[in-house]
PDB file of N, CA, C, O and CB in Angstrom:
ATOM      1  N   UNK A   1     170.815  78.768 120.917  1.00  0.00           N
ATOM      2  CA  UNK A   1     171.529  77.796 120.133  1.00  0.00           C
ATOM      3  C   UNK A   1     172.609  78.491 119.304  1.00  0.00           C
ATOM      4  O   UNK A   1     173.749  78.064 119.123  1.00  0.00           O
ATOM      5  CB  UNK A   1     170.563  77.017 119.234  1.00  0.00           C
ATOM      6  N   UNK A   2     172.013  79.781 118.762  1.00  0.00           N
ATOM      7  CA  UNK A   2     173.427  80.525 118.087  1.00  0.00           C
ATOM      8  C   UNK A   2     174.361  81.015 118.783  1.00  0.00           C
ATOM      9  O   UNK A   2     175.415  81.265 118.197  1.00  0.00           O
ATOM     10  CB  UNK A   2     173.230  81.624 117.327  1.00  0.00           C
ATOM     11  N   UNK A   3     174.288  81.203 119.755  1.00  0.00           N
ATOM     12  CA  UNK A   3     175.084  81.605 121.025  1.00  0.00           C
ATOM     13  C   UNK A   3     176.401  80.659 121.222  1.00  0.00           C
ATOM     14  O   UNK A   3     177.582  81.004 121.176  1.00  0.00           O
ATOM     15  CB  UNK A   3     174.078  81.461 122.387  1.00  0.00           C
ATOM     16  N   UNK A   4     175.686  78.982 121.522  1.00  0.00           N
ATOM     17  CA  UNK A   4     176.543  77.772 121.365  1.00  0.00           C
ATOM     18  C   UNK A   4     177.227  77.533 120.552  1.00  0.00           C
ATOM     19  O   UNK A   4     178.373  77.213 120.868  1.00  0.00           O
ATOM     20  CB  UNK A   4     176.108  76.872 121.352  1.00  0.00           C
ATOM     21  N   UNK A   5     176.812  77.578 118.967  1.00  0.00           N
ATOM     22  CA  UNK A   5     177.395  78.008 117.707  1.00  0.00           C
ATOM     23  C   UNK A   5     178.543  78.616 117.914  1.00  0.00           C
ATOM     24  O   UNK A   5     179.647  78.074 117.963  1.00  0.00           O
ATOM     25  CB  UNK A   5     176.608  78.836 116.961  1.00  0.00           C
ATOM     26  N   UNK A   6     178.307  79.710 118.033  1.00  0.00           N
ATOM     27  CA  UNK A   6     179.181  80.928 118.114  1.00  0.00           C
ATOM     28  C   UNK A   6     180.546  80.231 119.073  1.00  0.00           C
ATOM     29  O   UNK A   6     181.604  79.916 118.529  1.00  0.00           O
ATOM     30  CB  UNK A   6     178.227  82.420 118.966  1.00  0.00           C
ATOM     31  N   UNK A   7     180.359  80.108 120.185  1.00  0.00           N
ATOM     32  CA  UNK A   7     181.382  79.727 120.940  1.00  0.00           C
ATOM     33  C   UNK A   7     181.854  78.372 120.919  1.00  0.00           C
ATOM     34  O   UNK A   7     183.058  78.331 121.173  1.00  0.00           O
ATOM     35  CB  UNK A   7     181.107  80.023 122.084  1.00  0.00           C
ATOM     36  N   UNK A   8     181.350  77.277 120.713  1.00  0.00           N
ATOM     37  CA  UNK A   8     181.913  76.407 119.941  1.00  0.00           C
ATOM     38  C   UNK A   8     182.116  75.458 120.689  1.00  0.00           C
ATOM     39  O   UNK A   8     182.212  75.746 121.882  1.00  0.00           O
ATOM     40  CB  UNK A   8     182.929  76.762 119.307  1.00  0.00           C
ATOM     41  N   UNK A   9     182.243  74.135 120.333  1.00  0.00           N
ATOM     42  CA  UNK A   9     182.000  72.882 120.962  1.00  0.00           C
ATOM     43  C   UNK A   9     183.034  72.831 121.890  1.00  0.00           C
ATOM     44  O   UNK A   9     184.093  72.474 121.375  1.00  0.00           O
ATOM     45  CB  UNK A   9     181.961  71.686 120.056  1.00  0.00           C
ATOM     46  N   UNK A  10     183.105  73.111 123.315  1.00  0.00           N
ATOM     47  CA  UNK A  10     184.239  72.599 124.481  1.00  0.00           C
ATOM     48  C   UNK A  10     184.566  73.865 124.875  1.00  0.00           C
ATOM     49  O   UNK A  10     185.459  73.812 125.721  1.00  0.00           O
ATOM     50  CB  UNK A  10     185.685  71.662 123.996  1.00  0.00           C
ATOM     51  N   UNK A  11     184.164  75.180 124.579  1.00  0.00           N
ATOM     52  CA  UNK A  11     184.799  76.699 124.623  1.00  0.00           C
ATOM     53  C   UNK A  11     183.560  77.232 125.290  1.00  0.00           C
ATOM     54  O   UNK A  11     183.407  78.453 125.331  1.00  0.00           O
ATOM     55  CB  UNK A  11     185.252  77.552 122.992  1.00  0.00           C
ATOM     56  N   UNK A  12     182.782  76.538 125.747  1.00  0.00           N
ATOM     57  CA  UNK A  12     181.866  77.173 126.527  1.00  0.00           C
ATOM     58  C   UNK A  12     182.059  76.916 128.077  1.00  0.00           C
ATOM     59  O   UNK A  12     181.858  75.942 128.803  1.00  0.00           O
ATOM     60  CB  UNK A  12     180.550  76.758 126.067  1.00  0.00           C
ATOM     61  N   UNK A  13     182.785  78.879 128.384  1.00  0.00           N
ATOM     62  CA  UNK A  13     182.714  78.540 130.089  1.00  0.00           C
ATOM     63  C   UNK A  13     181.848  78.519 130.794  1.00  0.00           C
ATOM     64  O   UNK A  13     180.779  78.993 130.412  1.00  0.00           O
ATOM     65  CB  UNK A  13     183.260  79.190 130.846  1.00  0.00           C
ATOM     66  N   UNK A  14     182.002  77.819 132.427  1.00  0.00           N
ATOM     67  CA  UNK A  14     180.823  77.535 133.387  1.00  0.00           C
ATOM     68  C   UNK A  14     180.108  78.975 133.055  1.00  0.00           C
ATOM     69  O   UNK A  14     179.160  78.979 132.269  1.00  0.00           O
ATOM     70  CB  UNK A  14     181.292  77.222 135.218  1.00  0.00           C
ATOM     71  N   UNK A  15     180.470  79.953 133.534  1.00  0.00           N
ATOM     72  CA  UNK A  15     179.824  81.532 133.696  1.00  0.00           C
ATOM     73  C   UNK A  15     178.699  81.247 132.575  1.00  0.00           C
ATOM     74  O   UNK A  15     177.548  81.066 132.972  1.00  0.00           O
ATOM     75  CB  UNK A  15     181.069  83.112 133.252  1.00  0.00           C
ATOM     76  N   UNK A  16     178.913  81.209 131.515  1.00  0.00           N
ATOM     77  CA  UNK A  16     178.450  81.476 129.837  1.00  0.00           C
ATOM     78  C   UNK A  16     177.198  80.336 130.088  1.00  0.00           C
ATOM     79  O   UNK A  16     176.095  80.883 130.080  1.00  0.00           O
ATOM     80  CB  UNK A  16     179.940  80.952 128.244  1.00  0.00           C
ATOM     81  N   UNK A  17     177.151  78.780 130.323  1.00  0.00           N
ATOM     82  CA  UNK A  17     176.699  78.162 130.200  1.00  0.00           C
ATOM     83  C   UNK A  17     175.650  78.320 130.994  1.00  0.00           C
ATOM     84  O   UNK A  17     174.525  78.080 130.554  1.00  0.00           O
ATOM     85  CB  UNK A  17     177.284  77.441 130.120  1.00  0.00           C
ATOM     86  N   UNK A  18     175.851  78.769 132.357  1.00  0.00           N
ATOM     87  CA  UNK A  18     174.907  78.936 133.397  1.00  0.00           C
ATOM     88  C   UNK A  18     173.864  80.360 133.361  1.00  0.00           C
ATOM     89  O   UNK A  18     172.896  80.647 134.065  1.00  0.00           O
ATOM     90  CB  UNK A  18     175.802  78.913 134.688  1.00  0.00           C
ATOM     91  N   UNK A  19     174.268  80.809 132.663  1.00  0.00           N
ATOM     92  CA  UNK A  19     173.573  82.289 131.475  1.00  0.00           C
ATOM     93  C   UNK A  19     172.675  81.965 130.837  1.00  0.00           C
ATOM     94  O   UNK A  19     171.500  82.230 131.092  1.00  0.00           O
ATOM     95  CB  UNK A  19     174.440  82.942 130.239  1.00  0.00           C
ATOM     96  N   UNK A  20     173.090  81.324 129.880  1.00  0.00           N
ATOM     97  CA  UNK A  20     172.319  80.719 128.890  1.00  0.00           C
ATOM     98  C   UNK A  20     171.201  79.614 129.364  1.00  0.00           C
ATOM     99  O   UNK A  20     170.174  79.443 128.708  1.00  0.00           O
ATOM    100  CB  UNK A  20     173.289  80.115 127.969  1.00  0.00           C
ATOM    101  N   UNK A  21     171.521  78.806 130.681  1.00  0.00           N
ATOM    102  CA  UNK A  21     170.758  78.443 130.742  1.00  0.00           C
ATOM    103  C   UNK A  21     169.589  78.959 131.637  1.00  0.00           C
ATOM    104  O   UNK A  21     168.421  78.573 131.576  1.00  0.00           O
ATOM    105  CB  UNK A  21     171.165  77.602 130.769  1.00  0.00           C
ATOM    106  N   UNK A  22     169.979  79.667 132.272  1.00  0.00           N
ATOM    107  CA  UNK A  22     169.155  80.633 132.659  1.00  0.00           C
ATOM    108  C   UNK A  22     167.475  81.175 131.971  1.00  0.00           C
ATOM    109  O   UNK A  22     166.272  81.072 132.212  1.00  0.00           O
ATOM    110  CB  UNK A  22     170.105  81.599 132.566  1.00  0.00           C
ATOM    111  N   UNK A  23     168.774  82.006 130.633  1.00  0.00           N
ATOM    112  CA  UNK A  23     167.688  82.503 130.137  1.00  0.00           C
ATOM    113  C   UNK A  23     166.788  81.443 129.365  1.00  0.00           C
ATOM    114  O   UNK A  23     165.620  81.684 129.060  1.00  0.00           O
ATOM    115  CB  UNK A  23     168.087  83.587 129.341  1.00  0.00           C
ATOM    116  N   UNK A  24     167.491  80.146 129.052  1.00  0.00           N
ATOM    117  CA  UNK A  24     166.723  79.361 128.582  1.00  0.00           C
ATOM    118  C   UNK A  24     164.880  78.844 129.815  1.00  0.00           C
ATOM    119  O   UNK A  24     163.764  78.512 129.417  1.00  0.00           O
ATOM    120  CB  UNK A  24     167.988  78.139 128.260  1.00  0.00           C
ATOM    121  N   UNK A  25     165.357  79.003 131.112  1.00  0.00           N
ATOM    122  CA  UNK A  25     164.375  78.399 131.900  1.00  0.00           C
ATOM    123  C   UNK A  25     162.938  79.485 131.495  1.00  0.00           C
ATOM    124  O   UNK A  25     161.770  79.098 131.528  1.00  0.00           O
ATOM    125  CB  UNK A  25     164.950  78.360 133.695  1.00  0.00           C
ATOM    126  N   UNK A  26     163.327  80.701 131.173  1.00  0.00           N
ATOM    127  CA  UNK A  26     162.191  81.497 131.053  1.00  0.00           C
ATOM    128  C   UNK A  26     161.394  80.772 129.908  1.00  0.00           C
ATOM    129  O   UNK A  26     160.171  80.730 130.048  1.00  0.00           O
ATOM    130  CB  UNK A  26     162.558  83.044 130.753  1.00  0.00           C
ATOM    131  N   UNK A  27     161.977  80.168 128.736  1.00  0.00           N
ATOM    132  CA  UNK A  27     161.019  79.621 127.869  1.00  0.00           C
ATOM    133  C   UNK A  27     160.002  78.582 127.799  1.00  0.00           C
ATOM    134  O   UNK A  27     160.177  77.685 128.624  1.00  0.00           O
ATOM    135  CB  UNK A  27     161.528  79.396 127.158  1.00  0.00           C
ATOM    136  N   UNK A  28     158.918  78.447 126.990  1.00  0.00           N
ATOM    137  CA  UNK A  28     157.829  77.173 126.868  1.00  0.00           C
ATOM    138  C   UNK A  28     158.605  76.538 126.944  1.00  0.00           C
ATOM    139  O   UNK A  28     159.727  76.850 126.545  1.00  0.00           O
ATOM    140  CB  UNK A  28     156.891  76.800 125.778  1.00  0.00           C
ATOM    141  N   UNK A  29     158.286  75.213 127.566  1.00  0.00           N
ATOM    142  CA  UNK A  29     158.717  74.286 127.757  1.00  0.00           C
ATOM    143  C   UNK A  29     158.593  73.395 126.316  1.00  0.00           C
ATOM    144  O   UNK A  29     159.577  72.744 125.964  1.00  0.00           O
ATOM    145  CB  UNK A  29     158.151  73.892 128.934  1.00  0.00           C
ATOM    146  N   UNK A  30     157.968  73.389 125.900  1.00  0.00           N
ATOM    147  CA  UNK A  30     157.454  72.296 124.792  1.00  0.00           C
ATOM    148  C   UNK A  30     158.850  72.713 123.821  1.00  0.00           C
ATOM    149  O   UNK A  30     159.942  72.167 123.665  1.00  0.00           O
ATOM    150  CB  UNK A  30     155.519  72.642 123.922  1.00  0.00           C
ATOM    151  N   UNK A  31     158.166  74.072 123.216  1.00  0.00           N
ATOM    152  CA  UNK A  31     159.535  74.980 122.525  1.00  0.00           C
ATOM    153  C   UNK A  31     160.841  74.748 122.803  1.00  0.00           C
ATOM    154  O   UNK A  31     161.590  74.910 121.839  1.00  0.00           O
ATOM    155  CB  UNK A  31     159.553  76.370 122.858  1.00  0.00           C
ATOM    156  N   UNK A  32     161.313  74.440 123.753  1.00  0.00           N
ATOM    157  CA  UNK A  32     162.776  73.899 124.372  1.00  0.00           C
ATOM    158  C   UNK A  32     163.341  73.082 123.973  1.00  0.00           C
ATOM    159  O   UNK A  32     164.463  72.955 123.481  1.00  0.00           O
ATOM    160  CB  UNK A  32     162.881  73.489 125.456  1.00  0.00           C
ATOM    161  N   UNK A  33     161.895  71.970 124.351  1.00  0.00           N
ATOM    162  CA  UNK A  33     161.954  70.524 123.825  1.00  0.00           C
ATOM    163  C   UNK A  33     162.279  69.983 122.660  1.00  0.00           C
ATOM    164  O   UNK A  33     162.856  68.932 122.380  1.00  0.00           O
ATOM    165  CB  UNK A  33     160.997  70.055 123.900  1.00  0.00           C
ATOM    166  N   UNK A  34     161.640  71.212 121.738  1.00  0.00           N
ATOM    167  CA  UNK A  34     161.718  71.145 120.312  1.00  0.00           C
ATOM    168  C   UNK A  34     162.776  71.117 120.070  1.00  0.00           C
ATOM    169  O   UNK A  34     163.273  70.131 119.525  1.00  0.00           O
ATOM    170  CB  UNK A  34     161.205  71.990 119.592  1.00  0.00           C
ATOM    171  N   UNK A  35     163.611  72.406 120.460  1.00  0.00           N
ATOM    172  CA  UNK A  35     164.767  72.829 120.016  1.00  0.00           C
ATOM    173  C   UNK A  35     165.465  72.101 120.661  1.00  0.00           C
ATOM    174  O   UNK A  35     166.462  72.278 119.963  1.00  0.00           O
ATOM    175  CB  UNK A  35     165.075  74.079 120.077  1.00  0.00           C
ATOM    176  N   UNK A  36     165.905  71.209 121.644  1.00  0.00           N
ATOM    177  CA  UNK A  36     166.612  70.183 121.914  1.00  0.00           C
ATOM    178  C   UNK A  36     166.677  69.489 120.696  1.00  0.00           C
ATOM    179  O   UNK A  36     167.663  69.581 119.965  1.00  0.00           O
ATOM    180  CB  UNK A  36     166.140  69.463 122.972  1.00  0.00           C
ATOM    181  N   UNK A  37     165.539  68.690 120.379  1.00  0.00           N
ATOM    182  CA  UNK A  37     165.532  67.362 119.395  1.00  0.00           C
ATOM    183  C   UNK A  37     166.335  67.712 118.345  1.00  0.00           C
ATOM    184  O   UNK A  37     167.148  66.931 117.851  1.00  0.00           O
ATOM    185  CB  UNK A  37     164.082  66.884 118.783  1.00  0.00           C
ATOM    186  N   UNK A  38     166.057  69.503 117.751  1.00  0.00           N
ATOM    187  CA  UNK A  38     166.167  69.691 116.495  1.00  0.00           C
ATOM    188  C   UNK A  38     168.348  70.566 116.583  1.00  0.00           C
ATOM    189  O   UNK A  38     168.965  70.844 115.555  1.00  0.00           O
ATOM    190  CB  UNK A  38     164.401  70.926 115.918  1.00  0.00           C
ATOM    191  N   UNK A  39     168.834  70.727 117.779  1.00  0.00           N
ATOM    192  CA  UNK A  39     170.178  70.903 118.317  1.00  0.00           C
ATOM    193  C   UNK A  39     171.135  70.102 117.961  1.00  0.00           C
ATOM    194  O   UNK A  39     170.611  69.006 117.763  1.00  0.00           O
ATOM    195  CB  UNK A  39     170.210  70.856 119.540  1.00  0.00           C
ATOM    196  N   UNK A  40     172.336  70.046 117.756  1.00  0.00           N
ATOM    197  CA  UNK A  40     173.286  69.087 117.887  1.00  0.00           C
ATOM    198  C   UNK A  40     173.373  68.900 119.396  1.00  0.00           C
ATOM    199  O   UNK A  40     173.085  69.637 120.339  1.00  0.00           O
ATOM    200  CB  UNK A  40     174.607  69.473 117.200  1.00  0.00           C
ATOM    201  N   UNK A  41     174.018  67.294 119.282  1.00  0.00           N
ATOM    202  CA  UNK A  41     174.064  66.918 120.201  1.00  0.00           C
ATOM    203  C   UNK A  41     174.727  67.986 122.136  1.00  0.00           C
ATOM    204  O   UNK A  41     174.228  68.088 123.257  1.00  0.00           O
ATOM    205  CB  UNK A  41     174.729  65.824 119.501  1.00  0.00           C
ATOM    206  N   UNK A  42     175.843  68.435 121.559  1.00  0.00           N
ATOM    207  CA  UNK A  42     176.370  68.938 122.395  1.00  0.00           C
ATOM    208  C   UNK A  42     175.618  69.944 122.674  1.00  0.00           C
ATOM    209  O   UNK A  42     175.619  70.027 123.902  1.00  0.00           O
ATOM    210  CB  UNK A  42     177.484  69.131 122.191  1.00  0.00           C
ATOM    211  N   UNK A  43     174.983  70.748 122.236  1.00  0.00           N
ATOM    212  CA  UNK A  43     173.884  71.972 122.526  1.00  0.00           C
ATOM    213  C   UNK A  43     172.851  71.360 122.945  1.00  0.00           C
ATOM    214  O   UNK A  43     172.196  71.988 123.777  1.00  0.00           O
ATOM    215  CB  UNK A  43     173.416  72.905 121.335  1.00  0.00           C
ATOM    216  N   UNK A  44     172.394  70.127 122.597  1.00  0.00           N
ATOM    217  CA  UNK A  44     170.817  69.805 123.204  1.00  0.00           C
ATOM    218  C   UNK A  44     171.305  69.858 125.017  1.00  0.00           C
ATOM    219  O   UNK A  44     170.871  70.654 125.850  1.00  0.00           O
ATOM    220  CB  UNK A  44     170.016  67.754 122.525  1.00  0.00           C
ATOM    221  N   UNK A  45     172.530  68.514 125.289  1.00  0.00           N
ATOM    222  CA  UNK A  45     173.010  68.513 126.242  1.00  0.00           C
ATOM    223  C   UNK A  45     172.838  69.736 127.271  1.00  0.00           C
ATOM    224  O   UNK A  45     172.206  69.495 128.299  1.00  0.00           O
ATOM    225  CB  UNK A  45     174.055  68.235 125.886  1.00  0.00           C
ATOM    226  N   UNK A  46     173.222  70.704 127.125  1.00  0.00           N
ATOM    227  CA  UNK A  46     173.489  72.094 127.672  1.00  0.00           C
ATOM    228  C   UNK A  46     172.076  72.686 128.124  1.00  0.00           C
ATOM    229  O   UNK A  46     171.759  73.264 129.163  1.00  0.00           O
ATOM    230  CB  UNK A  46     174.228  73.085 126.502  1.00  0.00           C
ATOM    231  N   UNK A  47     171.207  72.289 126.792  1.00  0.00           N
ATOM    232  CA  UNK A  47     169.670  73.197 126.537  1.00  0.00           C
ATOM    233  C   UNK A  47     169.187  72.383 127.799  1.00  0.00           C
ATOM    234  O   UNK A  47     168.931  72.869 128.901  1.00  0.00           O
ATOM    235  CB  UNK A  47     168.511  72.950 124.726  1.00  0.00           C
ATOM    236  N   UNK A  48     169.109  71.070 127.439  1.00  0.00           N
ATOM    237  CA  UNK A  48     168.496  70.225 128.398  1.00  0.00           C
ATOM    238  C   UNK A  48     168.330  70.224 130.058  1.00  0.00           C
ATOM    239  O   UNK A  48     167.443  69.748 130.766  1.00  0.00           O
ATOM    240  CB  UNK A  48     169.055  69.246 128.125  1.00  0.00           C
ATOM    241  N   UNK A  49     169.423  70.876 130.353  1.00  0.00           N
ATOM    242  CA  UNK A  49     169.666  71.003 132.044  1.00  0.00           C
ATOM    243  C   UNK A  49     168.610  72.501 132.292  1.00  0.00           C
ATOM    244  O   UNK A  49     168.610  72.930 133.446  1.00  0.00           O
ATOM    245  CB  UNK A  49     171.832  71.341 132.580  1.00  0.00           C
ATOM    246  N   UNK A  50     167.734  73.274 131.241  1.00  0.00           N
ATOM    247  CA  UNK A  50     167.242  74.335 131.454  1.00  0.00           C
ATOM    248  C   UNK A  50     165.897  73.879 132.095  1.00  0.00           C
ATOM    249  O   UNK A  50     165.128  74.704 132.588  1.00  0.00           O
ATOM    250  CB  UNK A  50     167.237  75.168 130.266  1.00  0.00           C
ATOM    251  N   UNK A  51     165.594  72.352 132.072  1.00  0.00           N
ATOM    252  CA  UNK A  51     164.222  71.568 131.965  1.00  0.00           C
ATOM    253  C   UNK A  51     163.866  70.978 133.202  1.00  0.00           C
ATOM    254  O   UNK A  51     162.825  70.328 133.300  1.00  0.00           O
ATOM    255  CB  UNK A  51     164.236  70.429 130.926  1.00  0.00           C
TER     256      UNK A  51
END
């Protein structure tokens, strides 16, 4: 999520996004979930395709 932060709403390229979500698939699932709900919108979006 600080990652998304960092690069910023619309400045995230395909390469970057598909990284991140990557490393997101290694995580609990529940934990994900969490951090979706608790994300802004545009980051949950992104987190969400890790699921």
């Amino acid at each position: 999520m600080q990652a998304l932060k960092s690069i910023g709403n619309g400045k995230v390229a395909a390469s970057e996004e598909q990284k991140i979500i990557e490393l997101l698939k290694q995580e609990d699932r529940s934990h994900l979930k969490h951090d979706i709900a608790m994300a802004p919108q545009w980051i949950g979006e992104i987190m969400a395709k890790a699921l």
